[in-house]
TIGU-125171 format. One record per atom (N, C-alpha, C, O): x negated, y negated, z. Coordinates in steps of 0.02 Angstrom, whole numbers, plus 32768, in hexadecimal, padded with zeros to 4 digits. Layout:
<rs>
XYZ;...
</rs>
This chain:
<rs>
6D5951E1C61D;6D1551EAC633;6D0751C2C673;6CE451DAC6A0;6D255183C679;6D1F5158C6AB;6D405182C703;6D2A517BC73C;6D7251A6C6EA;6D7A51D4C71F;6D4F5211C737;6D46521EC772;6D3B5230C70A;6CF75269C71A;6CB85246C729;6C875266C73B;6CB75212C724;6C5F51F5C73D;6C7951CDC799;6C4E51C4C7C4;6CAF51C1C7A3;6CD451A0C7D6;6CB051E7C821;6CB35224C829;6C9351B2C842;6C6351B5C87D;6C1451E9C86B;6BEC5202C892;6C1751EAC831;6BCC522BC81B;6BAE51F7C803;6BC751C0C7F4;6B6C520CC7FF;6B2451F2C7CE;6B2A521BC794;6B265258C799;6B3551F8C752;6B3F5219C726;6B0E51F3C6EB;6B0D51B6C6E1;6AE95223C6CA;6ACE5209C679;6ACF5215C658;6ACA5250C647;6AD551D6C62E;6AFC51BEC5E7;6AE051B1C59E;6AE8517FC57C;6AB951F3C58E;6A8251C3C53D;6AC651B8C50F;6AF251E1C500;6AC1517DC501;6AE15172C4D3;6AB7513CC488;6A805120C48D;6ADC513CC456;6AC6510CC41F;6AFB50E0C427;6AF850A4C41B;6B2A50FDC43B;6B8D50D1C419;6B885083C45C;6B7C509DC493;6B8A505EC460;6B9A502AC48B;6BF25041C4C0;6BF75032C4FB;6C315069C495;6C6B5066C4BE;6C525095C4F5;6C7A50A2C522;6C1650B0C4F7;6C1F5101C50C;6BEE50E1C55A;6BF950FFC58F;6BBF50AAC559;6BB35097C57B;6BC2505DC5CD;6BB45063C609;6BE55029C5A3;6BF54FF0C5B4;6C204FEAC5E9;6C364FB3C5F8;6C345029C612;6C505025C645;6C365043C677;6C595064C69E;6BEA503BC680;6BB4505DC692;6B9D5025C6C1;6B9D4FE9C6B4;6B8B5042C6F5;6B6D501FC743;6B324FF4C720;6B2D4FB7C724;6AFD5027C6F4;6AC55011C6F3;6AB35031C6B7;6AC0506DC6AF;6A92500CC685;6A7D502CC63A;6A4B5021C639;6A384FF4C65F;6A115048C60A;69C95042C603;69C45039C5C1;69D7506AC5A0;69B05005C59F;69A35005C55D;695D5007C544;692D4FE4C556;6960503BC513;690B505DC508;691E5052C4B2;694E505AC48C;68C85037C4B0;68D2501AC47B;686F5040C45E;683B502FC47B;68725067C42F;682A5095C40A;681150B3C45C;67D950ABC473;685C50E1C48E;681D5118C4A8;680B50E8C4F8;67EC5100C527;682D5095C4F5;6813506BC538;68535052C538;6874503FC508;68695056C592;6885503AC5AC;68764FEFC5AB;68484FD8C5CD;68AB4FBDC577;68B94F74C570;68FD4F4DC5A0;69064F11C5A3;69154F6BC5B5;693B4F3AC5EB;69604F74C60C;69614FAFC5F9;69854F51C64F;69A44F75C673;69EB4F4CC689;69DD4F10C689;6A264F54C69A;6A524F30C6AB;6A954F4BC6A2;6A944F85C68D;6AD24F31C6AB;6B114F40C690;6B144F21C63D;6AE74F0DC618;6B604F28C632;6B624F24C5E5;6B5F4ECAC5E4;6B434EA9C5B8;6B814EB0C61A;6B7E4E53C627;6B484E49C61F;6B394E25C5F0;6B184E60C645;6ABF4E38C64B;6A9E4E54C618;6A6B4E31C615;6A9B4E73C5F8;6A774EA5C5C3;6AA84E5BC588;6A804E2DC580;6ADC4E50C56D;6AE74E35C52D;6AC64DF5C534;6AAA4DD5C507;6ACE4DE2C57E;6A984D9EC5A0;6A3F4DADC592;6A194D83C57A;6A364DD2C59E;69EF4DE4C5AA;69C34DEBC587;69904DCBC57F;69EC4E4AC557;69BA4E6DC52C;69E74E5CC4D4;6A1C4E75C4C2;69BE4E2CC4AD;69BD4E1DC47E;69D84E73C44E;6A094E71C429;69B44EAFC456;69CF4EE7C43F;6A024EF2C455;6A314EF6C42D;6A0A4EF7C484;6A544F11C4AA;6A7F4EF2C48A;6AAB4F11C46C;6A7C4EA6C48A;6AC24E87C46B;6ACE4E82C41E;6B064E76C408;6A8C4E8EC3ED;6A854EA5C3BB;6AB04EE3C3AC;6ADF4EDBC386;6AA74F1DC3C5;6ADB4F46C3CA;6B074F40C3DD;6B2C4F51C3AE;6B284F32C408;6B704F09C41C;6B7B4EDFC3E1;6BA74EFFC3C5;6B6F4EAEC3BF;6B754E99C370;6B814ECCC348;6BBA4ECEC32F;6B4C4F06C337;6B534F34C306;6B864F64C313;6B8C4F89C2E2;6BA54F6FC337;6BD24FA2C358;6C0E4F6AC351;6C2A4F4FC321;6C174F65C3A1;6C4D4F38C390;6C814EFDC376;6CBC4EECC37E;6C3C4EE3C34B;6C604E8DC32E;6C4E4E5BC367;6C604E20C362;6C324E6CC38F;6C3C4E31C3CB;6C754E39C403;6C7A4E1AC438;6C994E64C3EB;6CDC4E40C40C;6CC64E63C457;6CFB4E63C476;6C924E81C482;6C8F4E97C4C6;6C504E74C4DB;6C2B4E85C509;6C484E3EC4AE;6C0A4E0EC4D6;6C294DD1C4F2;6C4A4DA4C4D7;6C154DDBC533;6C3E4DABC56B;6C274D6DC585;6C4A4D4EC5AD;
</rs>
């Protein structure tokens, strides 16, 4: 996938955290409102949900 999005604007709804995290820029919406904006680094820093899911998904092991 990382090769078909390579030089395009491409978007990504996802629920899954792997399907994201190699993403320029993620929007995390939380009841319907945009709650943070960032890569997958500043988002596990940032947005308390985001890295919550990164917990629930992955174990932790891609919080940096």
């Amino acid at each position: 996938m990382v090769k078909a999005r390579r030089n395009r604007t491409t978007i990504i709804i996802s629920q899954r955290v792997p399907n994201i995290m190699d993403c320029d820029q993620i929007i995390v919406m939380q009841n319907g409102q945009i709650t943070a904006r960032g890569t997958h680094t500043e988002l596990v820093k940032s947005s308390p949900f985001y890295a919550q899911l990164v917990q629930t998904q992955l174990g932790g092991d891609y919080i940096d």
